[in-house]
C-alpha positions, -999 to +999 in steps of 0.1 A: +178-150+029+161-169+052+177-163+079+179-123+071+142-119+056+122-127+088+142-102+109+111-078+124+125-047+107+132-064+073+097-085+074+076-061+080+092-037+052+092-059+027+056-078+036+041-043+035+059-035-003+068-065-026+056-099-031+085-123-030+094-147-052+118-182-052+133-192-080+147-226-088+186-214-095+195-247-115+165-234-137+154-202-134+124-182-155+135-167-188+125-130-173+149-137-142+181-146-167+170-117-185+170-095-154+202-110-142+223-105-175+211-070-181+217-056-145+239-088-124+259-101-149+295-100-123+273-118-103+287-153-092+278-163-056+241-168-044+214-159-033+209-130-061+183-102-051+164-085-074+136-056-058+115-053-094+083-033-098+047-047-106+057-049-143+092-065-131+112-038-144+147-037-127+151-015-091+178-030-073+190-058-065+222-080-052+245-108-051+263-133-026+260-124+014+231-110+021+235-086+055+198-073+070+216-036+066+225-037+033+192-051+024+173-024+044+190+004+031+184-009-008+145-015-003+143+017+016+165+034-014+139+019-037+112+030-018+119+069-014 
């Protein structure tokens, strides 16, 4: 992520719509697991990326390689 998040098209699209958040994967919230079990749970390679709305209901989200496309095209998919 951080070499994918800072990317001018990617920065400014996800500055301008979400707050981000870094969690501790050895020890992670309790709403994160929750997320992660209800909507990742064949997920088995970090990072895992979760696009959530104010109330942190589920969106979209993502495991293992991150590529700038793939990311664009979910938070503009979440966006429309």
């Amino acid at each position: 992520m951080q070499g994918v998040l800072p990317l001018p098209d990617l920065a400014g699209l996800m500055s301008g719509n979400f707050v981000g958040l870094a969690s501790d994967c050895d020890a992670p919230e309790p709403e994160v697991v929750d997320l992660v079990a209800e909507h990742l749970a064949d997920g088995m390679m970090l990072p895992f990326v979760l696009l959530t709305d104010a109330e942190g209901r589920f969106l979209a989200g993502s495991h293992g390689v991150v590529r700038p496309d793939a990311l664009k095209e979910m938070v503009e998919g979440v966006l429309d």
